[in-house]
N, CA, C and O atoms as a GROMACS GRO file, in nm:
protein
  432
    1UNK      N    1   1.954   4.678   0.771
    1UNK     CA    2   1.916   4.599   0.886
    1UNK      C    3   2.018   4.486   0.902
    1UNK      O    4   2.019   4.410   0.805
    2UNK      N    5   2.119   4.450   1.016
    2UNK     CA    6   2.169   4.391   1.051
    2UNK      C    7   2.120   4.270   1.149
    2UNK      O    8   2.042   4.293   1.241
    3UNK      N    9   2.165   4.151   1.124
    3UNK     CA   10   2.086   4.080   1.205
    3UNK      C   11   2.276   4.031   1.325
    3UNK      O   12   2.397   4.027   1.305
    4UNK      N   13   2.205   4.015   1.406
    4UNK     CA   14   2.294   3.957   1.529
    4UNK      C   15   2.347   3.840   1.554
    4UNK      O   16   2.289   3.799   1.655
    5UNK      N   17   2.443   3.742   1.512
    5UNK     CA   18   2.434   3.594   1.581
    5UNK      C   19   2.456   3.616   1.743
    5UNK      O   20   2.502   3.701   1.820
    6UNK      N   21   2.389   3.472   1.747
    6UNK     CA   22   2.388   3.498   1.926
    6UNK      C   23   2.497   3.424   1.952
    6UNK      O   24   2.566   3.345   1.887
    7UNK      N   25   2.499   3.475   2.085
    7UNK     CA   26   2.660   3.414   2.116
    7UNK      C   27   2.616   3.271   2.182
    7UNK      O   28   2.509   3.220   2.215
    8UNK      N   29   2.765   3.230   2.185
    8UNK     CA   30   2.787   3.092   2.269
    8UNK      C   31   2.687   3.093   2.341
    8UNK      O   32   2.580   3.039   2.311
    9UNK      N   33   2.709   3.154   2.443
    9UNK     CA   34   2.609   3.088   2.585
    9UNK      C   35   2.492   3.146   2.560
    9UNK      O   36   2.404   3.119   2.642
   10UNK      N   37   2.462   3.221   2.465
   10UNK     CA   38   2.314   3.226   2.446
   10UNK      C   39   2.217   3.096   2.366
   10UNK      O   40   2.102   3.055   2.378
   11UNK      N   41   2.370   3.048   2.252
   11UNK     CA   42   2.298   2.977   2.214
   11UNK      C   43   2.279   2.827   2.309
   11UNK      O   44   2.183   2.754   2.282
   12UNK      N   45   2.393   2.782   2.436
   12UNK     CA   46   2.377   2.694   2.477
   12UNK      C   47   2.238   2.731   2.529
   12UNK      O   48   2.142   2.653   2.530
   13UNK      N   49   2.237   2.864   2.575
   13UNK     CA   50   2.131   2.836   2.732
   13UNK      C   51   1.974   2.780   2.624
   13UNK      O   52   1.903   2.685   2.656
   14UNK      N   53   1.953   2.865   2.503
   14UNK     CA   54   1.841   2.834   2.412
   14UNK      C   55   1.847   2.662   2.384
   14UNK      O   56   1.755   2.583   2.404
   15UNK      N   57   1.942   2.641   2.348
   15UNK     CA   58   1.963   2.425   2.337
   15UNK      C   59   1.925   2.412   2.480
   15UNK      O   60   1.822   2.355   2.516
   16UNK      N   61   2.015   2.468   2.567
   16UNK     CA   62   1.941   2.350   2.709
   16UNK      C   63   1.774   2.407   2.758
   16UNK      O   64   1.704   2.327   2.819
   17UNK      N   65   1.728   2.527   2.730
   17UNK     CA   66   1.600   2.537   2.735
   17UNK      C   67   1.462   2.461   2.625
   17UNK      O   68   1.344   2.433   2.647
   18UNK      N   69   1.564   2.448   2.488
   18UNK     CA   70   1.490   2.356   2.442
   18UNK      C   71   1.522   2.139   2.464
   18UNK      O   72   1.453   2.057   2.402
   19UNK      N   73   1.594   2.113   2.525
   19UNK     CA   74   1.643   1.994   2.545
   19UNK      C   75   1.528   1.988   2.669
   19UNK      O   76   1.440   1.902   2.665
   20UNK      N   77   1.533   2.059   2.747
   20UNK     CA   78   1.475   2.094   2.904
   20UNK      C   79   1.298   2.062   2.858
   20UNK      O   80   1.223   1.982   2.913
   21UNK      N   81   1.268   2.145   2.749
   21UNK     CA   82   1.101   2.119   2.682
   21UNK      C   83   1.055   2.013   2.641
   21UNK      O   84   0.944   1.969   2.668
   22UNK      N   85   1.189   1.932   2.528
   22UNK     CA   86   1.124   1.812   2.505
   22UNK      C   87   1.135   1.730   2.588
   22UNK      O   88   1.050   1.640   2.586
   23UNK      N   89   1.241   1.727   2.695
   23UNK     CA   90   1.222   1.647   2.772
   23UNK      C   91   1.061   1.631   2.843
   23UNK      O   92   0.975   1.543   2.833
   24UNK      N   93   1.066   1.732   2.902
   24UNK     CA   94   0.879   1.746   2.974
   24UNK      C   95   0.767   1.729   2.896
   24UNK      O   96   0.658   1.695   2.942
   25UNK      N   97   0.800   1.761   2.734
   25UNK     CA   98   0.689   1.705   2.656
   25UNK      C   99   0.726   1.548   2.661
   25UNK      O  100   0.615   1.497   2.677
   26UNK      N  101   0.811   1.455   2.657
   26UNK     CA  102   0.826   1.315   2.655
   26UNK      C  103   0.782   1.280   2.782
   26UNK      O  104   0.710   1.181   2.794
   27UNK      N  105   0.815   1.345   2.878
   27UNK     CA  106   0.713   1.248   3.025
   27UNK      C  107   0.568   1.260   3.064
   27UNK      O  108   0.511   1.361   3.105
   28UNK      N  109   0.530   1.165   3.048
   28UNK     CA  110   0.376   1.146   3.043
   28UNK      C  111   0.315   1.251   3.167
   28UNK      O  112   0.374   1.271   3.273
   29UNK      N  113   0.166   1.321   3.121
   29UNK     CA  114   0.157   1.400   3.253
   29UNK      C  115   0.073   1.351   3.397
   29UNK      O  116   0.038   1.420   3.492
   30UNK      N  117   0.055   1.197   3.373
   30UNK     CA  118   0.002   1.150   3.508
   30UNK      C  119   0.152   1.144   3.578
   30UNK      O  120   0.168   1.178   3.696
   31UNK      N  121   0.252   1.101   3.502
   31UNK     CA  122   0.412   1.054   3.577
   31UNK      C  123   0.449   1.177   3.628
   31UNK      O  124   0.519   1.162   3.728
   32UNK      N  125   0.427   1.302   3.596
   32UNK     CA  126   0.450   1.440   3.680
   32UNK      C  127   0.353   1.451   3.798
   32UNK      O  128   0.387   1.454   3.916
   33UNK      N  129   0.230   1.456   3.753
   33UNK     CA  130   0.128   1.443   3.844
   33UNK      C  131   0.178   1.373   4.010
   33UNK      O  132   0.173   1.438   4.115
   34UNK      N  133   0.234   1.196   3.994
   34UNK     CA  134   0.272   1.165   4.090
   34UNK      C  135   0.430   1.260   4.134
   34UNK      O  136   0.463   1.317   4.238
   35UNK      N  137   0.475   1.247   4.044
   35UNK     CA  138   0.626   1.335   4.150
   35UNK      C  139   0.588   1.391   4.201
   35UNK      O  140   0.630   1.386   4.316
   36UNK      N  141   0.484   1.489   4.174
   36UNK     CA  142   0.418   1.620   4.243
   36UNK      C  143   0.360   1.575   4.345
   36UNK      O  144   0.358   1.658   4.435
   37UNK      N  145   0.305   1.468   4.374
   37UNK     CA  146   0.218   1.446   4.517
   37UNK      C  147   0.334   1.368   4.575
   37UNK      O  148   0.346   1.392   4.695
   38UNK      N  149   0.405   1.299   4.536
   38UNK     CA  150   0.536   1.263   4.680
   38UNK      C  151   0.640   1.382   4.691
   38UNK      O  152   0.719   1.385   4.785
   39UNK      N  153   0.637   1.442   4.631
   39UNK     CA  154   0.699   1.561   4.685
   39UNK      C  155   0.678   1.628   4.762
   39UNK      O  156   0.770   1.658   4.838
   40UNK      N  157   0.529   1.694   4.786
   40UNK     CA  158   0.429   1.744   4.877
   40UNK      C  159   0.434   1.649   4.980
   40UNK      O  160   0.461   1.684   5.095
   41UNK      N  161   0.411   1.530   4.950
   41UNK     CA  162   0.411   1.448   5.066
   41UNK      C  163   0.536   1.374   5.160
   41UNK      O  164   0.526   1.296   5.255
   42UNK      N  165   0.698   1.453   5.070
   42UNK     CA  166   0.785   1.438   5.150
   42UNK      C  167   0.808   1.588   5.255
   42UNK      O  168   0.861   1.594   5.366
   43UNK      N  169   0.762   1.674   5.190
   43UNK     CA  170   0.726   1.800   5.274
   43UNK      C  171   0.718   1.792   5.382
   43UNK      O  172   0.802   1.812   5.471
   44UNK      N  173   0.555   1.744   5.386
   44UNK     CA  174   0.437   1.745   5.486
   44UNK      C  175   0.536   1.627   5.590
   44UNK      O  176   0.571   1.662   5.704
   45UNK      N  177   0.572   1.496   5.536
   45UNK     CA  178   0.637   1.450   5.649
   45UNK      C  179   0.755   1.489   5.720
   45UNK      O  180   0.761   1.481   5.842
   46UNK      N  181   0.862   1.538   5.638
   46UNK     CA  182   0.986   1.639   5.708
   46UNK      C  183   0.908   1.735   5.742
   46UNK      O  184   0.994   1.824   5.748
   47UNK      N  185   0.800   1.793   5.772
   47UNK     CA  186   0.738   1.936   5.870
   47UNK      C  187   0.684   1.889   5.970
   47UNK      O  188   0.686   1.959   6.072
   48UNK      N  189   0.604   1.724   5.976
   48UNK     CA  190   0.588   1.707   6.059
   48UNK      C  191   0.650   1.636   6.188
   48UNK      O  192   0.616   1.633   6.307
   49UNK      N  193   0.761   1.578   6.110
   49UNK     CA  194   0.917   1.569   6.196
   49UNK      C  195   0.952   1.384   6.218
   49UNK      O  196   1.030   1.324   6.292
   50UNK      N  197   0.840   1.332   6.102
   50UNK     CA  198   0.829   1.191   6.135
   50UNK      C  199   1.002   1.113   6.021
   50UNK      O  200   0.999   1.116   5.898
   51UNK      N  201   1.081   1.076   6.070
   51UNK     CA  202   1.176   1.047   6.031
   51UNK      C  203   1.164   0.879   5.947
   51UNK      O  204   1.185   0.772   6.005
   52UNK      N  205   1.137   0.892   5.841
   52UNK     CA  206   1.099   0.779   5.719
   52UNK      C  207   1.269   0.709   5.642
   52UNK      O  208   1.290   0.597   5.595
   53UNK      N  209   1.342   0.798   5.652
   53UNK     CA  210   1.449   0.767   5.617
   53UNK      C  211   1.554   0.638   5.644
   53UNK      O  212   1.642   0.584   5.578
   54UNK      N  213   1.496   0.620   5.775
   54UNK     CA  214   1.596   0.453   5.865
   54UNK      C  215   1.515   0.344   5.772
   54UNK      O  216   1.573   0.248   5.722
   55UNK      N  217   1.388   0.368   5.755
   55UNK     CA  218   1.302   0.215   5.727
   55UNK      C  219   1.374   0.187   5.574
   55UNK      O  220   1.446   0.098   5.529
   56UNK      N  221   1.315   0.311   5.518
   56UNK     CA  222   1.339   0.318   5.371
   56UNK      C  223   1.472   0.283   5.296
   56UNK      O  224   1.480   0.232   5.185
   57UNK      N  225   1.607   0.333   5.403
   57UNK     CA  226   1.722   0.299   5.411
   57UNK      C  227   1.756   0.127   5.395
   57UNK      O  228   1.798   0.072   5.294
   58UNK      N  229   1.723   0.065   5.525
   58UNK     CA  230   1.706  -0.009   5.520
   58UNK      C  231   1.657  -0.106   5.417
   58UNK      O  232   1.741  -0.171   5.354
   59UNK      N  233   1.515  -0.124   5.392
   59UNK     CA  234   1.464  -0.193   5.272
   59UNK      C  235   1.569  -0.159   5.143
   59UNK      O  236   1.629  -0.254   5.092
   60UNK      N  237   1.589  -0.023   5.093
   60UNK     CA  238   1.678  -0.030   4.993
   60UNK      C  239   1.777  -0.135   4.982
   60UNK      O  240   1.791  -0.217   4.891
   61UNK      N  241   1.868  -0.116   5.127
   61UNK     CA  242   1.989  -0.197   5.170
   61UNK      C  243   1.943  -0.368   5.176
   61UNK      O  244   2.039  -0.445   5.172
   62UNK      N  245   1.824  -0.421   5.185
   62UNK     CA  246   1.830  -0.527   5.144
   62UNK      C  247   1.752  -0.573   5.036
   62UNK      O  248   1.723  -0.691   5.019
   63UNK      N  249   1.711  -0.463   4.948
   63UNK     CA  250   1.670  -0.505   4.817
   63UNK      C  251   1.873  -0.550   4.708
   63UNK      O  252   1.905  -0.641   4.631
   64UNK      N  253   1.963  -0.410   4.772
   64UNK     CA  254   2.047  -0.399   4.724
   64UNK      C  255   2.137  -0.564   4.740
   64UNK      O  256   2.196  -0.631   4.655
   65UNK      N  257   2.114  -0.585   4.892
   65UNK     CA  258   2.156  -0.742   4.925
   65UNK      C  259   2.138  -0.862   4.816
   65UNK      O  260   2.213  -0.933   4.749
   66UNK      N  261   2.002  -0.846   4.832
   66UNK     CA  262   1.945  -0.957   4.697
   66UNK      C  263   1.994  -0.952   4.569
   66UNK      O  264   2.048  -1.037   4.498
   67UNK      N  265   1.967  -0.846   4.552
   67UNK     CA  266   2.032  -0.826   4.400
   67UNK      C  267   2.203  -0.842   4.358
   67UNK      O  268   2.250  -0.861   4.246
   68UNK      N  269   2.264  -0.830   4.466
   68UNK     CA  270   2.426  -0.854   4.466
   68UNK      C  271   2.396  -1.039   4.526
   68UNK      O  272   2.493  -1.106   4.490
   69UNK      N  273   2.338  -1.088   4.570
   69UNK     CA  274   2.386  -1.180   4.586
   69UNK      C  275   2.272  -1.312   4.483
   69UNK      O  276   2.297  -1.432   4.493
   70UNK      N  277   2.173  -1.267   4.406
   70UNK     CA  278   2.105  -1.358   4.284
   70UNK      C  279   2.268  -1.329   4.183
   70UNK      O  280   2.315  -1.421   4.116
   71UNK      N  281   2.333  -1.193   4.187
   71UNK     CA  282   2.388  -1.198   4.066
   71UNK      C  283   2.546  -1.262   4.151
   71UNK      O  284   2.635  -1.254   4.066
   72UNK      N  285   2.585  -1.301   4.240
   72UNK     CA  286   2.665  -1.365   4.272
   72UNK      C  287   2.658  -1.522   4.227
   72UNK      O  288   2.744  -1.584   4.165
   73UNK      N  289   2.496  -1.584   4.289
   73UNK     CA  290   2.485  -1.684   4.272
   73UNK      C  291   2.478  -1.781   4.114
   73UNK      O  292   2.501  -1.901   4.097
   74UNK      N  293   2.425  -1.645   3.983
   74UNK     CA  294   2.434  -1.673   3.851
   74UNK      C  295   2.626  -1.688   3.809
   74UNK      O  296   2.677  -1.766   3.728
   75UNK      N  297   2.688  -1.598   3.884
   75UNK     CA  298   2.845  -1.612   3.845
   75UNK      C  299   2.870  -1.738   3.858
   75UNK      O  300   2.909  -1.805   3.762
   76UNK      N  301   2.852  -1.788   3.974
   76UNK     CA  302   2.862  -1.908   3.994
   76UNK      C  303   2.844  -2.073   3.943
   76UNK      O  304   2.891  -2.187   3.938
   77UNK      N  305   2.748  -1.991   3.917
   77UNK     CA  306   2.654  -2.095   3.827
   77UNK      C  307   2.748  -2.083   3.653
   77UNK      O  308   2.786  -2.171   3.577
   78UNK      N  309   2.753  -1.984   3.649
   78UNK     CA  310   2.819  -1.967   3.500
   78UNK      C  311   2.975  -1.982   3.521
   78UNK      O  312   3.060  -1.953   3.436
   79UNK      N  313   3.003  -2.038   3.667
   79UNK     CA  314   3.179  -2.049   3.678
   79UNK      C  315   3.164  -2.211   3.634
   79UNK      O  316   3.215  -2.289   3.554
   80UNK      N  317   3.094  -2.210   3.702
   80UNK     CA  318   3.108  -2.432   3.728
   80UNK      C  319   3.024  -2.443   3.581
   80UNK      O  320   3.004  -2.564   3.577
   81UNK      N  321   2.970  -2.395   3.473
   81UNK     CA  322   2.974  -2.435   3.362
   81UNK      C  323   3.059  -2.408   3.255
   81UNK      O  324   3.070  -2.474   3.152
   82UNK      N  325   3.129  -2.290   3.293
   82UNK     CA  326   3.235  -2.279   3.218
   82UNK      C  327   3.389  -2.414   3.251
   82UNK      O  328   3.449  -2.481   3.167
   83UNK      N  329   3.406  -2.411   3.371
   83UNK     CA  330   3.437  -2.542   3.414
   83UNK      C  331   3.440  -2.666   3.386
   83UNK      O  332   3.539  -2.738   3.373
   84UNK      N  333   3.310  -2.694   3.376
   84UNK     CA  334   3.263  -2.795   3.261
   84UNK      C  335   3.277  -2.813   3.175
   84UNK      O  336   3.306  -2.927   3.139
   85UNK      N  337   3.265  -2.714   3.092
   85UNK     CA  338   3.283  -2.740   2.918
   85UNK      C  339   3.445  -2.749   2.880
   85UNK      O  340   3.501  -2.812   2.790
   86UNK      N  341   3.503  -2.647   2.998
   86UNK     CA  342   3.679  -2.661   2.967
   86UNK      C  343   3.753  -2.820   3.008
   86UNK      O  344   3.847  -2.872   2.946
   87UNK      N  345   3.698  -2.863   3.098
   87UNK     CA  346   3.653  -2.996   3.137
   87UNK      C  347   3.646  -3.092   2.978
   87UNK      O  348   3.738  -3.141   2.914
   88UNK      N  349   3.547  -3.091   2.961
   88UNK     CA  350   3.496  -3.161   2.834
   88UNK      C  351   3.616  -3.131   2.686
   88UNK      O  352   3.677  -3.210   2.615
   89UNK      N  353   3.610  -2.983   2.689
   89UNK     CA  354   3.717  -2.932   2.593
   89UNK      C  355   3.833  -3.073   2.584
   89UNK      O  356   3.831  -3.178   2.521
   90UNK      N  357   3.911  -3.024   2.663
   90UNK     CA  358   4.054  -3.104   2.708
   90UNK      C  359   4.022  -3.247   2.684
   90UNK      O  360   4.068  -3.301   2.584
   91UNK      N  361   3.932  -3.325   2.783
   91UNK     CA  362   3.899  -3.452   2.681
   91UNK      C  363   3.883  -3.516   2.550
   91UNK      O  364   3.915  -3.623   2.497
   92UNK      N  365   3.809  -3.388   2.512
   92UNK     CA  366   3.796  -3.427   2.376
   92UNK      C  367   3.910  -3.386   2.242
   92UNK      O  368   3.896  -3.427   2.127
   93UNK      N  369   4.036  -3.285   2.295
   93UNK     CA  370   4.126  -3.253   2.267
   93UNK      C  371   4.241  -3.367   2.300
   93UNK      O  372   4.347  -3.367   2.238
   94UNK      N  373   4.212  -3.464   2.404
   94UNK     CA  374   4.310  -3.545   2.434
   94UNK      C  375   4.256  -3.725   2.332
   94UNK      O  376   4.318  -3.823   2.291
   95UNK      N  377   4.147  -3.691   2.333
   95UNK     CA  378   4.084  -3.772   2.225
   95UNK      C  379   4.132  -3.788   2.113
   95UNK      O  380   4.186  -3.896   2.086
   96UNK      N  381   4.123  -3.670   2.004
   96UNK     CA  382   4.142  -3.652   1.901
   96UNK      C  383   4.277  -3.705   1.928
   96UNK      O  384   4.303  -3.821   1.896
   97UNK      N  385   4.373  -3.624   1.990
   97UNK     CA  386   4.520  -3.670   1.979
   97UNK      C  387   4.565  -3.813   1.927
   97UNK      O  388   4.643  -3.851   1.840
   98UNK      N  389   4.478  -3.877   2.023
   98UNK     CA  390   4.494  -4.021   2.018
   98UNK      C  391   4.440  -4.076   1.902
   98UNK      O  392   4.505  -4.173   1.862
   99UNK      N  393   4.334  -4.046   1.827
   99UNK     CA  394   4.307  -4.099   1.732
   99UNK      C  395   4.375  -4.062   1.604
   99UNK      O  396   4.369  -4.110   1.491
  100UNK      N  397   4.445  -3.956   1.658
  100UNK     CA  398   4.548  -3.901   1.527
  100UNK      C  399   4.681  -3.987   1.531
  100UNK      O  400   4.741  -4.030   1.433
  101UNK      N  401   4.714  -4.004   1.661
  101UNK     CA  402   4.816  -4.113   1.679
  101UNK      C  403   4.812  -4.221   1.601
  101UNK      O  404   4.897  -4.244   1.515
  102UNK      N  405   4.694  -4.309   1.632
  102UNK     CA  406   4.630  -4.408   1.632
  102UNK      C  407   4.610  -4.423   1.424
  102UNK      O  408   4.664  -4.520   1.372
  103UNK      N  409   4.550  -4.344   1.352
  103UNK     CA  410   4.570  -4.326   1.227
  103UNK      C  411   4.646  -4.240   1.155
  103UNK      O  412   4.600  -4.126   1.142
  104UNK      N  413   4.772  -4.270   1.094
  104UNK     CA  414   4.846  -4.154   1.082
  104UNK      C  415   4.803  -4.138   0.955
  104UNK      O  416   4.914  -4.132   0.901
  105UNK      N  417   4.732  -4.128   0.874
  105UNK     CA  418   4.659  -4.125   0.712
  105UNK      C  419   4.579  -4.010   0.724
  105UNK      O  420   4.580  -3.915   0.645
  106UNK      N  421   4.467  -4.030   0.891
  106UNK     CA  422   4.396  -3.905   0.907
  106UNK      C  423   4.501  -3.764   0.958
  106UNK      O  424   4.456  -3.651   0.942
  107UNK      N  425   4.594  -3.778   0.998
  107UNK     CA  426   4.712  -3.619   0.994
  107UNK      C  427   4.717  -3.555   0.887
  107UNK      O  428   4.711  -3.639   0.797
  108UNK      N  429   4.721  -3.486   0.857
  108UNK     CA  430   4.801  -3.362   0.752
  108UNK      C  431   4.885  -3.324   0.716
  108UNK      O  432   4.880  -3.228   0.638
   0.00000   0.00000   0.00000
């Protein structure tokens, strides 16, 4: 009795049929449940010819707004404090200088 290895693409297609299982065992089955009813219910509205796509478009496009411009306004915020501290840096770098001037015992 000879046994067979399976080939390449048998064994991929068996990995992506089992990758494919646990995946669906890891998603909870109320979270299928809903895909399944907006799916049906994107059906039923493309059959009945009501065009949802402009609104939905839209809202996306200014959720997308907000979110590009809170994370504009944090850059900002993190420009003018970086600013600051380079600010402060240099002072306190022009400080020291002087007090190294100022005691030449504390130099090295």
């Amino acid at each position: 009795m000879t046994h067979k290895k399976p080939t390449d693409q048998a064994h991929q297609q068996s990995s992506g049929l089992d990758i494919h299982k646990r995946s669906m065992d890891a998603v909870p089955r109320w979270a299928l449940a809903i895909c399944a009813v907006l799916l049906v219910l994107s059906f039923a509205i493309r059959q009945i010819g009501l065009d949802i796509t402009t609104p939905l478009n839209k809202i996306m496009a200014a959720y997308a707004a907000r979110i590009e411009n809170r994370s504009l306004a944090e850059h900002k915020k993190l420009s003018r404090e970086t600013h600051h501290l380079e600010d402060k840096i240099n002072r306190l770098e022009i400080r020291v200088t002087r007090l190294e001037h100022q005691h030449p015992v504390m130099v090295k």
